[in-house]
C-alpha positions, 0 to 999 in steps of 0.5 A: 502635940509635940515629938515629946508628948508622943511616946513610941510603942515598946515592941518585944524582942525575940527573946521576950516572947520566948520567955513568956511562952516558956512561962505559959508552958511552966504554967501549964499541968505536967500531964499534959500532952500536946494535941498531934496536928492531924493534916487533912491532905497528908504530905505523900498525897500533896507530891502525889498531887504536885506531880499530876498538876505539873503533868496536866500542865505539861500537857495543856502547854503541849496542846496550846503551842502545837494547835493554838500557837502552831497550825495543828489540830489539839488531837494531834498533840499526842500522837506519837508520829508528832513528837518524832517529827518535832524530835527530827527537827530539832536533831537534824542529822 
């Protein structure tokens, strides 16, 4: 086979298939609705869950780098007396 034999493939442009699609919606009855998109999570319960997933990670960092990392006990991590020790430490007076 030579380069001339093989014929390169017509792709289509942006405004091809734009035209089609306005062709297809002609087609269609006037009557006609569109079906309205029913999401199965809605979008104030994905932050909803957005939010808590960064929280749990928050804490999971937390418990990893004060007993993993550190030398501490993973109860300790949320005690309030460690959070004002490492808050001492880092604005030393």
């Amino acid at each position: 086979m030579t380069m001339k034999e093989i014929q390169p493939q017509q792709t289509k442009t942006r405004e091809e298939h734009r035209k089609e699609s306005r062709q297809a919606e002609e087609q269609e009855p006037k009557g006609r609705k569109r079906k309205a998109r029913v999401r199965l999570i809605p979008i104030w319960m994905r932050v909803l869950i957005v939010i808590v997933l960064i929280a749990v990670c928050a804490g999971a960092g937390a418990v990893v780098g004060y007993s993993v990392m550190g030398d501490g006990k993973p109860g300790d991590t949320f005690k309030k007396s460690t959070w004002t020790h490492i808050y001492d430490i880092v604005n030393k007076k």
